[in-house]
Structure formats: C-alpha cells, structure tokens
C-alpha positions as CSV (number, residue, x, y, z in Angstrom):
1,X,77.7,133.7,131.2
2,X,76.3,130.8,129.2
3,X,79.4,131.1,126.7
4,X,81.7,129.5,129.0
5,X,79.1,126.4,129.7
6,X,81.0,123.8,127.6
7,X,78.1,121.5,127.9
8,X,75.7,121.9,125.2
9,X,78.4,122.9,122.3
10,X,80.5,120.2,123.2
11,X,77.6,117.7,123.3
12,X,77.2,119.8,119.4
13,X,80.3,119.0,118.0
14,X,80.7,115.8,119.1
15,X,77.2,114.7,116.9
16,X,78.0,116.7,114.4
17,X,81.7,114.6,114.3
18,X,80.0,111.3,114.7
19,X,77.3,112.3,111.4
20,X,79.9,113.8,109.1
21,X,82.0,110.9,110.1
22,X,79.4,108.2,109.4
23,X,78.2,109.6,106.2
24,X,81.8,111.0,104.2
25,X,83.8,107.7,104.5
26,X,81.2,105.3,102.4
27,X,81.4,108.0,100.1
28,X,84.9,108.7,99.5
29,X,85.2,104.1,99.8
30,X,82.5,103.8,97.0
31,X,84.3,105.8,94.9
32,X,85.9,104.1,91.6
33,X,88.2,105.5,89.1
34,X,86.9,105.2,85.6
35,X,90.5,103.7,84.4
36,X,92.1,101.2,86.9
37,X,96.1,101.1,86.7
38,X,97.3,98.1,85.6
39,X,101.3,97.6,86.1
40,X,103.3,98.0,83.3
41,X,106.0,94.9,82.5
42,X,109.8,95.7,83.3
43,X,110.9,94.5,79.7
44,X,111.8,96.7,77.1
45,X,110.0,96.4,73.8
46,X,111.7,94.9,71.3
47,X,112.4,97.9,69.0
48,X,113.0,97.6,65.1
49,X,114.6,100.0,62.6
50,X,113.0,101.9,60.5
51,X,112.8,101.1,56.5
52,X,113.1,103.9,54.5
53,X,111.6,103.6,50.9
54,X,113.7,106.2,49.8
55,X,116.7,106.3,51.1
C-alpha cells in the first residue's frame, strides 16, 4: 500500500516547510506600520482653569 510509504510525502512537506518558511518571514520583517509609537513623557501637563467671559 503506497499510503503507508512515508518517503515521498515526507520528503513533500519538508520543501514545502523550508519554501513557506523562506518566503513568509521577509515579508512579515519588511513590514512597517504607517505611525510609529513614540513614548509618551511621565509628567502631567500643566493644566490651567478655565476663564469664563460670563460668569
């Protein structure tokens, strides 16, 4: 029964492993978000009150 002859779709899936796995990474590395994060500062703003012309 060639179904249990491990040979050939073993020989299948390990290329098949070794091209997906050559070709996805550069892709998913060259990837760059349109908006980088940039860190915030750990000081609070300096708030001011409100002036209210007619109060």
């Amino acid at each position: 029964m060639p179904q249990l002859n491990p040979a050939p779709w073993f020989a299948i899936l390990v290329f098949s492993w070794m091209i997906l796995l050559t070709v996805i990474p550069p892709k998913v590395l060259a990837h760059t978000y349109p908006n980088e994060p940039t860190s915030q500062s750990t000081q609070k703003p300096k708030t001011e009150p409100w002036n209210w012309p007619w109060y």
